[in-house]
Every structure is written in structure tokens, then in C-alpha cells.
C-alpha positions in Angstrom: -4.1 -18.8 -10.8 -4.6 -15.3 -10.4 -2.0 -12.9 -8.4 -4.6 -12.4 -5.5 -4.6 -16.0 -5.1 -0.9 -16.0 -4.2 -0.8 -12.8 -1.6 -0.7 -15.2 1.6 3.0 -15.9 0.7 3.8 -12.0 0.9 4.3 -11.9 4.5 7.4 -11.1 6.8 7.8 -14.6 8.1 8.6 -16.2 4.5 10.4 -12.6 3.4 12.7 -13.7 6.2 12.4 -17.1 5.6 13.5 -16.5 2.2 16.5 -13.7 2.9 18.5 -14.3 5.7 19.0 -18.1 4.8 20.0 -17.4 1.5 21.8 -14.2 1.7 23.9 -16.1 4.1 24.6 -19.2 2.1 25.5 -16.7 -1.1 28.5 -15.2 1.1 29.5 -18.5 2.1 29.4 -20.1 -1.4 29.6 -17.1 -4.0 31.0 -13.7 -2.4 35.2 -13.7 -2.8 37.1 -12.5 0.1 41.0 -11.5 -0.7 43.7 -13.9 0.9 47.2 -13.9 1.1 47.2 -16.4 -2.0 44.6 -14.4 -3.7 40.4 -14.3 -4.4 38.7 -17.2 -2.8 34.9 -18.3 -0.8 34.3 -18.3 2.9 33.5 -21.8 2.3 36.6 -22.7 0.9 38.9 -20.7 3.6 36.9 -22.7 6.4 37.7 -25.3 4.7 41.9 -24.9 4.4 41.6 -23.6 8.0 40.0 -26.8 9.1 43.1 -28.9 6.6 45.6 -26.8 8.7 43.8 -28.1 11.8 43.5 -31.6 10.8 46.6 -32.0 9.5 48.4 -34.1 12.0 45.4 -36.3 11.7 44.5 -35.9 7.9 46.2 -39.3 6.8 44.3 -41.6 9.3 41.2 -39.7 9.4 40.9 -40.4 5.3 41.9 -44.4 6.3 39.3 -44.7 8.3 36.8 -42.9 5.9 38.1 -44.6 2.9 38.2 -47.9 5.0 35.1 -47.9 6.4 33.1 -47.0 3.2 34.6 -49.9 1.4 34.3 -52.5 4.7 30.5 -51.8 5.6 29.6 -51.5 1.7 31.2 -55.4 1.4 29.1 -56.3 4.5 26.0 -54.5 3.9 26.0 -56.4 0.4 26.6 -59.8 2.0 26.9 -60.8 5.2 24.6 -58.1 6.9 22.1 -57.3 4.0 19.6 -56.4 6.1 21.3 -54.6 8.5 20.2 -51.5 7.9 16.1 -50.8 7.3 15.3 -51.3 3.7 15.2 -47.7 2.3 17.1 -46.2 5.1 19.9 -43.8 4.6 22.5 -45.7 5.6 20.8 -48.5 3.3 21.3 -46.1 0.7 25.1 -45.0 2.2 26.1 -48.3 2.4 24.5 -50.4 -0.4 25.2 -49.1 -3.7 25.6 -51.5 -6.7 28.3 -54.2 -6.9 30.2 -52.3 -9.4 30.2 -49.6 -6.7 31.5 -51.7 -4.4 34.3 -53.1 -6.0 35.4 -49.1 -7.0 35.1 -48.5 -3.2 37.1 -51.4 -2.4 39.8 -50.5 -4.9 40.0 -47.2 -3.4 40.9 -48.8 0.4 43.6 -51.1 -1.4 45.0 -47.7 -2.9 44.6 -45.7 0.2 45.9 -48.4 2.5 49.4 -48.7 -0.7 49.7 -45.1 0.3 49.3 -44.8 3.8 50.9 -48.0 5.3 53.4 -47.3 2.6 53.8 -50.9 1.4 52.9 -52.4 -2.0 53.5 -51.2 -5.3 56.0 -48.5 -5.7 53.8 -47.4 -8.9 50.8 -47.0 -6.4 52.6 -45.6 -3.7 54.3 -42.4 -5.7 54.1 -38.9 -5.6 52.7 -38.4 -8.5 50.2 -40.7 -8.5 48.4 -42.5 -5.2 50.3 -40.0 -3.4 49.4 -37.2 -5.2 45.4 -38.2 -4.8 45.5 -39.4 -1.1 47.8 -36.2 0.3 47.5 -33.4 -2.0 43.7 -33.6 -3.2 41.4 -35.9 -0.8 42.4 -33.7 2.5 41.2 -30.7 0.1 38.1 -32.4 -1.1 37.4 -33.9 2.7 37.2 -30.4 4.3 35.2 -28.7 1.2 32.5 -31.6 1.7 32.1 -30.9 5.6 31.1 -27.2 5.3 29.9 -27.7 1.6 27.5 -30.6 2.8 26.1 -29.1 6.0 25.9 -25.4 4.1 24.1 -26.4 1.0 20.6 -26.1 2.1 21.2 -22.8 3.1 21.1 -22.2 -0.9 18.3 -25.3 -1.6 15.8 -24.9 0.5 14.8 -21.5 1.2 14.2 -20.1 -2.3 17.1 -18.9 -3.7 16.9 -21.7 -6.7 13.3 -20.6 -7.1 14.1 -17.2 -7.5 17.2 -17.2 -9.2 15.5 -20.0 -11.8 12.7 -17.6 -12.6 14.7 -15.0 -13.1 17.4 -16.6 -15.3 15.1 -18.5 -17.1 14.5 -16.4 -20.6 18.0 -16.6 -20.8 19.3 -19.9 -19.6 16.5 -21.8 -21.6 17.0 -19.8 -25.3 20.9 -20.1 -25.3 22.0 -23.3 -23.7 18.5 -25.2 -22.9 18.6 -25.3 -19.2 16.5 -24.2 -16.3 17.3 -20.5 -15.2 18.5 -22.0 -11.4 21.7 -23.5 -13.4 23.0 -20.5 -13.6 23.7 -20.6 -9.6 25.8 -23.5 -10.1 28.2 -21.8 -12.5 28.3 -18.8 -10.2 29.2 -21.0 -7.1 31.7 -22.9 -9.5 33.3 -20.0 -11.3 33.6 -17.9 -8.3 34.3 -20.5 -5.7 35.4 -24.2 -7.0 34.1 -26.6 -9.5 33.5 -29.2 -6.9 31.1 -27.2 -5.3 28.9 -26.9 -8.4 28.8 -30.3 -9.1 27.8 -31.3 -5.6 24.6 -28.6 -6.2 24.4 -29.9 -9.4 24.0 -33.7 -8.0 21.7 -32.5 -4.7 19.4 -30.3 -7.2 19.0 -33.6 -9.9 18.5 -35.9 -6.7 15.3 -33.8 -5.6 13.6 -34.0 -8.9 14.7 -30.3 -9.8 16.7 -31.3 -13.1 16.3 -33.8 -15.5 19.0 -36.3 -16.3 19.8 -34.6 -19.5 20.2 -31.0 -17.9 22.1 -32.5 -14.8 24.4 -34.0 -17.0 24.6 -30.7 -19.4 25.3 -28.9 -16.2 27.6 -31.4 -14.5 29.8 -31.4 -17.9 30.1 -28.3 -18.8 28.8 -25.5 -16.0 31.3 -26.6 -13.3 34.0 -24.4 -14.5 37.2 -24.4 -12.5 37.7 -21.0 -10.0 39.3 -17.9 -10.8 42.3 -19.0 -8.2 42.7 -22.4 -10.2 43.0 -20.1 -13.0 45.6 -18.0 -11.3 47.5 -21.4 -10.8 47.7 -22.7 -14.0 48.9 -19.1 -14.7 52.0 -19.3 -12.7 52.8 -22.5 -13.7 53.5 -21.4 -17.5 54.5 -17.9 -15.9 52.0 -15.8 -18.2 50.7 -14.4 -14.9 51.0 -11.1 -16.6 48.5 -12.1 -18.9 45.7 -12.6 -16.2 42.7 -10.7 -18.1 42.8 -12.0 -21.9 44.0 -15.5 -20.4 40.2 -15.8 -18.3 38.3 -13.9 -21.0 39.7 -16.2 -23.2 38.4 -19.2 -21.2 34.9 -17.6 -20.8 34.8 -17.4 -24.6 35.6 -20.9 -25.3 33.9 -22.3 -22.1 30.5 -20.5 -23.8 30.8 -22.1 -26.9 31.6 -25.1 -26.0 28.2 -24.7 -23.2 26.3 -24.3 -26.2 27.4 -26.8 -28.6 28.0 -29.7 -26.6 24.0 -30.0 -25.6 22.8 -30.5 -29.3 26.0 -33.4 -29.6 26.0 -36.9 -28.4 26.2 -38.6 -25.5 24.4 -35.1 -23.9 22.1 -35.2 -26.8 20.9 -38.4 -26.2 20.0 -38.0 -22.0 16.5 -38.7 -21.4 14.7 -35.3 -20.5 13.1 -36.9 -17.7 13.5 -36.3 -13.7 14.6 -39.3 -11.1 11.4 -40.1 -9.7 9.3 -38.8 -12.8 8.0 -35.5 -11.7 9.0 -31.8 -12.0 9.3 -30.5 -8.3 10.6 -27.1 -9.8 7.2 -25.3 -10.9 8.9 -21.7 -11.3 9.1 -21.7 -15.2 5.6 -23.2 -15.3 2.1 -21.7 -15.3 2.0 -20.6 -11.5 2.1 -16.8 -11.2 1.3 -15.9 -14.6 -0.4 -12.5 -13.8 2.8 -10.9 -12.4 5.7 -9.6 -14.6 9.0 -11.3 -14.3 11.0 -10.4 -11.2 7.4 -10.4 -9.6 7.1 -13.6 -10.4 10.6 -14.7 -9.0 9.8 -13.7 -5.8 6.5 -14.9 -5.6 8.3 -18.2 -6.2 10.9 -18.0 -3.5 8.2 -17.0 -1.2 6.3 -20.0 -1.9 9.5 -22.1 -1.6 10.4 -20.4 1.9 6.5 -20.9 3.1 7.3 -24.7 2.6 10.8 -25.0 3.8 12.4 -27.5 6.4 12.7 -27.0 9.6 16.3 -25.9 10.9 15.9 -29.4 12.7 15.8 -31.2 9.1 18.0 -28.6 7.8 20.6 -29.8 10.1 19.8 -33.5 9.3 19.7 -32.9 5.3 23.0 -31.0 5.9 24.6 -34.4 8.2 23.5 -36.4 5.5 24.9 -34.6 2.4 28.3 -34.3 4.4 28.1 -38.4 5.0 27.3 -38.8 1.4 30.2 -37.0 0.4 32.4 -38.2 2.7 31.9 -41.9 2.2 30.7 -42.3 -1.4 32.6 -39.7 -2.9 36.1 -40.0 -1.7 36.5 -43.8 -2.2 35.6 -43.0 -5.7 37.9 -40.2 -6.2 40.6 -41.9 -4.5 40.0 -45.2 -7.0 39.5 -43.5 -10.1 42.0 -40.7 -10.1 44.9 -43.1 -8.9 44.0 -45.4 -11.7 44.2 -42.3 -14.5 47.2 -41.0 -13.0 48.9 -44.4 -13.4 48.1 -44.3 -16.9 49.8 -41.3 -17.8 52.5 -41.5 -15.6 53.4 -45.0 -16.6 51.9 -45.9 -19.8 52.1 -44.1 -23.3 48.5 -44.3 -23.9 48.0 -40.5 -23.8 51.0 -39.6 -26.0 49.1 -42.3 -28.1 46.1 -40.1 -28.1 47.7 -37.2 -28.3 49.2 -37.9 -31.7 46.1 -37.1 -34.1 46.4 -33.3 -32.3 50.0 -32.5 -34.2 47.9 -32.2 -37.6 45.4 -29.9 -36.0 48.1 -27.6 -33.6 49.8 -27.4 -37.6 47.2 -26.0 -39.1 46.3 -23.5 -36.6 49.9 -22.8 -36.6 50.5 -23.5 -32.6 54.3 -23.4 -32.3 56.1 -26.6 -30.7 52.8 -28.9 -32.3 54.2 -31.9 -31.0 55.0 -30.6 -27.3 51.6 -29.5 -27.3 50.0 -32.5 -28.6 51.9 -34.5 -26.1 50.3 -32.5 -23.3 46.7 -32.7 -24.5 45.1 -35.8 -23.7 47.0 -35.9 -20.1 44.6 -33.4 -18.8 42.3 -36.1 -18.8 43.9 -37.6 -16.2 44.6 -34.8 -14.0 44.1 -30.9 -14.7 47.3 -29.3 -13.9 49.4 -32.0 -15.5 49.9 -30.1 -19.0 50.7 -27.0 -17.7 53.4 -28.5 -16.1 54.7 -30.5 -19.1 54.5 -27.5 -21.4 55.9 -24.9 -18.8 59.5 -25.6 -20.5 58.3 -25.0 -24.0 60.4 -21.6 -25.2 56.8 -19.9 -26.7 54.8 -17.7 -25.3 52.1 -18.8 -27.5 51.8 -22.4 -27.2 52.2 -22.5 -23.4 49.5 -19.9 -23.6 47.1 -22.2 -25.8 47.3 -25.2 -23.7 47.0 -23.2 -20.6 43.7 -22.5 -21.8 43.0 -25.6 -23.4 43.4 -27.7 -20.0 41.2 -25.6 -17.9 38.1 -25.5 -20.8 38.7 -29.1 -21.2 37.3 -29.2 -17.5 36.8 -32.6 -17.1 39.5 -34.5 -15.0 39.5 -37.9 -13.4 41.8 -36.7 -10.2 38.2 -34.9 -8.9 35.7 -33.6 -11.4 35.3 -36.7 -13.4 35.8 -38.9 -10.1 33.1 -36.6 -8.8 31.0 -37.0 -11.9 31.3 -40.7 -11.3 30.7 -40.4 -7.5 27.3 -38.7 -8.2 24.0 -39.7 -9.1 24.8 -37.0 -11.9 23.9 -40.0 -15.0 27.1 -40.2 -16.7 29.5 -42.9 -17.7 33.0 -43.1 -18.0 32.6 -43.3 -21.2 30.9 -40.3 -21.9 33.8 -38.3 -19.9 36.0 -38.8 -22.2 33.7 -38.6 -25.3 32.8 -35.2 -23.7 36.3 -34.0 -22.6 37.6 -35.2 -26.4 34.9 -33.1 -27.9 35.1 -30.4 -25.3 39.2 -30.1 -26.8 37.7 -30.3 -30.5 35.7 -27.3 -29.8 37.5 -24.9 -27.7 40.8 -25.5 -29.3 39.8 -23.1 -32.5 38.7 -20.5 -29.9 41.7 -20.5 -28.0 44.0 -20.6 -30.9 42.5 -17.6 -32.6 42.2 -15.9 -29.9 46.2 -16.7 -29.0 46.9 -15.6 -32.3 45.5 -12.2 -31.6 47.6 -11.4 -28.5 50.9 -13.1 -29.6 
């Protein structure tokens, strides 16, 4: 097509169209705003100011959601199949597989442990079910309100389409993805990793990414925020240490981005999209005759000239939130008890950890066996090594795994459970295939890198 084809979607209605709901949505989701406990989103301080609101109500508000989710999926499955209109979204909501099912049902037994307070005392422990239910889900419940009913605001107006032009000559070359990925690591690096997989899910839902690249992205562009960072940080009390510490992580985070695409089980994703067609067109052969950033904006003009309604921008928002809310949470709640029952009460992970001492040798980590101990736990929860190694007397090795457990990035308390959760295509399995090989391949980095500040 030639350029003159395309000057209908050069007017003021789609400029606006394509700015004001966009540049609002980038404040919300990627613009940090200093707080007493340090950088974070206007997304995520809505959401802790709605936690401190809800927080006489927090415990039976997540009952009820975790209740309800694993009740009417039971029902909708058998006694009221066709309860809902075939196709519908609360079909969809309410219907998912059996195996589904019986994870959201596992969930309201865990939930119901904690909050009735009866059952198992293995369940019902602070570091475990309690640990999930209280500390994480009311997090994760507030995130998903504003991030479900703000996400169009970046989705449907042309951001993507611009941004995926733009990004393109460099997102495709180095790590093989479409240039709009790199708006899911900004949202996740600056903001929080949950966010980016939840754009990362929505984006692969509406044809926009193929399985292999939603997986890619889902695995290994989610990085954790700069406050998590700041966190882990104190925890090992290297605070001080702040800018080679992140720089650090960035290094090993970019390695690991573009190795792990070229390795099984990302290697062998089918490159194809959920319904079989492409519906992002902006690194096609539309727009040809205008030079790059041209061409980006060409593309989010055409995006805006087609976008929703704010009536089904509203409804797209409810139904992301309800999504979240009800398929997500049982999930999380399910899976990240089950992991944290595993390392708090089994040995399996010092098990697993053992095979490390050889390699924290011969890259000559002090303490190799206190750090191998404290490897394969971050599978289980993030911030769980940092807090076994804090006692260790060396700079160095509580520095190394530090690192290690926020590159490793994939953690069944919320980003794997969140993985899971998704229609992101990924299998338990693969999570810990990818977070074993994710510690393989970053471990090097971070050790040499260690070895030059210490």
C-alpha cells in the first residue's frame, strides 16, 4: 500500500484517540512516583491504598472469591452444565478443564484450613497457607482490580502498535520477539512482575503473540520491580550496594533472555497464535513507504481508528478483573501453598540443592553448602533464600544468591502460580525445567560479576 493510501488515519480524532488513553495508562502502569517505602506505580499505590481499606474485610472477601470460584466451577461442570450460554463468558469463567477444577477446589480447602483456622497445622502456618492467603493474595487481589479494569487503557488504543513497530529491529535480532514485548518488561521492571504477565496473557489471548513468544515473554521478560529488588536488598543488608547489585541482575537477566529461547521446552513452542491468525500487522508489509517511527505511528493511528468503545472498554476491563479474580487466585492460593509445604516440611529442595556445592566450589562462592541449600527453595517462593542465607558471615555469597533468586524469577507463591493461572501455554513442568536452567545460566554471570566487587 502506498503512504497516500493510509492519510485518513492522520486526523485529530485518532491522534487523540491514540494519546490521551495511552499516555494515561503509561503513568498508571510504568511512570514511578517516590513513597515513603521507596520507587513504586500509581497502579500499585491504588492498589495498597485499596489493601489498607479492605483490610478489615480482606480475609472474607478472598473466602468468598476463592469459595465461589471453586463451588460454581463444580456446578457448572456437573449439575448445571448448561447454565450459562455455551460460549459465554461466564461459560468460559466458570468451566475450565477438570484438572482446573480440582486445582480450584484445592485452593477453597486451603483457604477455608486458613481462614476457619481448623485442619492441618502444616496448612494452617505462617509460613505456608498463611503466608499465601494473608500476606500475598490481599496484594495480588487489589493489583488485579485496577490492573484488570486499566489494561485496555495500554491494549486497545495503540500504544502496543506503536511501541511494537518501533522496538521491532531490536526485539526481533536479539531475543526473537515482537517489538510490543518490550512494554511488558517496562511495566514489569518498573512496576511488578505480575503485571507483565497479566499483559503478557491478555496480549497472547487476542492473537497478538504466538504461544512460543508468550511463553518466551511469560518466562523470562516478567522481571521482578526495582522495590522487590530493594527488598531482597535489605534482607541480606547489602543495601549499600544498590547499583552493581541491579546492574548485576540486568546482566544476567539479558543473558539468560537470550539463551533460554534457542533451549528446550521454549525451543520447542509452536510459533503459532490461539485462534490461528496474526492480529498484530505492525512488523508486516502495511506502511512500507514511510521510514520507521513514521511507520509506528501510522500503526497506532490505525489501531486507535478501530478501537472500542469506552462502553466495551469498561466491559473488557470488568471482565479481565473477574478473570483475575476468580481464575487466578484459586490457583495461586493452591499451588503456592502446595510448594511452600514442600520446602518447609520436606527435604526435597536441600535434595536438589546438593548437585549446586560442586558448581558454588568451582566458582569459588564462599559458604558452598549454605548457598546450595538456599538455591532450589526459590522455587517455591522468591524471598525464601535471601532469608536462609541472610546469617551467612560473607558478603559475597549472600550477595550471589541475592542475585541468583531474583534472576531465577520464576516462583510458585505468584509468578509460576500466575503462569499456571494463565492461558500463557506452560506446564509445571516446564517451570521448573526453565527456573533449573534459568539458575545454570545466570549463576556464572552473577559469580563473576561478585567476584569483581568483593
Amino acid at each position: 500500500m502506498s503512504p497516500t493510501s493510509h492519510q485518513n488515519y492522520f486526523t485529530l480524532r485518532n491522534w487523540c484517540i491514540l494519546l490521551c488513553p495511552s499516555l494515561i495508562g503509561v503513568y498508571l502502569f510504568m511512570v514511578p512516583v517516590a513513597t515513603e517505602k521507596g520507587l513504586t506505580i500509581p497502579v500499585a499505590l491504588m492498589a495498597n491504598q485499596l489493601k489498607v481499606g479492605l483490610v478489615d474485610w480482606m480475609s472474607l472477601l478472598l473466602m468468598l472469591i476463592i469459595g465461589t470460584s471453586a463451588l460454581m466451577s463444580l456446578l457448572t461442570k456437573t449439575l448445571c452444565a448448561k447454565f450459562f450460554a455455551e460460549g459465554s463468558f461466564m461459560q468460559k469463567l466458570f468451566a475450565p478443564s477438570w484438572s482446573w477444577v480440582i486445582v480450584r477446589l484445592i485452593g477453597a480447602l486451603c483457604a477455608a484450613i486458613v481462614y476457619f483456622g481448623i485442619g492441618p497445622e502444616q496448612i494452617n502456618n505462617a509460613a505456608t497457607g498463611k503466608l499465601v492467603y494473608a500476606d500475598l493474595l490481599p496484594v495480588l487481589l487489589c493489583v488485579f482490580i485496577f490492573a484488570g479494569m486499566l489494561l485496555p487503557l495500554l491494549l486497545n488504543f495503540g500504544l502496543l502498535e506503536f511501541v511494537g513497530t518501533l522496538m521491532t529491529k531490536i526485539m526481533r535480532p536479539i531475543f526473537r520477539l515482537p517489538g510490543r514485548s518490550a512494554v511488558d518488561c517496562l511495566a514489569s521492571w518498573i512496576g511488578d512482575g505480575s503485571v507483565g504477565i497479566l499483559l503478557t496473557s491478555k496480549q497472547y489471548e487476542g492473537g497478538f503473540y504466538t504461544a512460543r513468544e508468550a511463553a518466551v515473554i511469560g518466562t523470562t521478560f516478567s522481571a521482578v520491580s526495582i522495590t522487590f529488588c530493594l527488598v531482597v536488598l535489605g534482607q541480606v543488608k547489602l543495601e549499600h550496594m544498590f547499583v552493581p547489585f541491579y546492574l548485576t541482575i540486568c546482566a544476567a537477566g539479558v543473558v539468560a533472555a537470550i539463551v533460554l529461547p534457542y533451549l528446550p521446552p521454549l525451543r520447542n513452542k509452536p510459533d503459532t497464535y490461539i485462534d490461528g491468525y496474526d492480529h498484530m500487522r505492525a512488523e508486516g508489509g502495511d506502511f512500507q513507504g514511510y521510514g520507521l517511527f513514521k511507520r509506528a505511528i501510522a500503526h497506532g493511528l490505525h489501531r486507535a481508528s478501530v478501537a472500542p468503545s469506552a462502553k466495551q472498554t469498561l466491559k473488557d476491563g470488568v471482565h479481565n478483573t473477574l478473570d483475575m479474580l476468580f481464575g487466578v487466585l484459586p490457583v495461586i492460593m493452591a499451588v503456592g501453598t502446595c510448594a511452600l509445604l514442600v520446602a518447609e516440611y520436606t527435604p526435597v529442595f536441600t535434595w536438589l540443592g546438593a548437585p549446586f556445592v560442586p558448581l558454588f566450589e568451582l566458582l569459588q562462592i564462599p559458604f558452598a553448602e549454605d548457598a546450595a541449600k538456599s538455591v532450589m527453595v526459590g522455587f517455591a517462593d522468591m524471598f525464601v533464600p535471601s532469608i536462609l542465607i541472610a546469617a551467612v558471615p560473607n558478603e559475597m555469597t549472600r550477595f550471589v544468591i541475592a542475585a541468583l533468586s531474583v534472576t531465577q524469577l520464576i516462583y510458585m507463591s505468584e509468578v509460576g502460580a500466575l503462569l499456571l493461572g494463565s492461558k500463557i501455554p506452560v506446564t509445571l513442568l516446564d517451570l521448573f525445567v526453565l527456573f533449573v536452567l534459568r539458575t545454570l545460566i545466570t549463576l556464572p554471570v552473577i559469580a563473576l560479576m561478585a567476584h569483581l566487587l568483593f
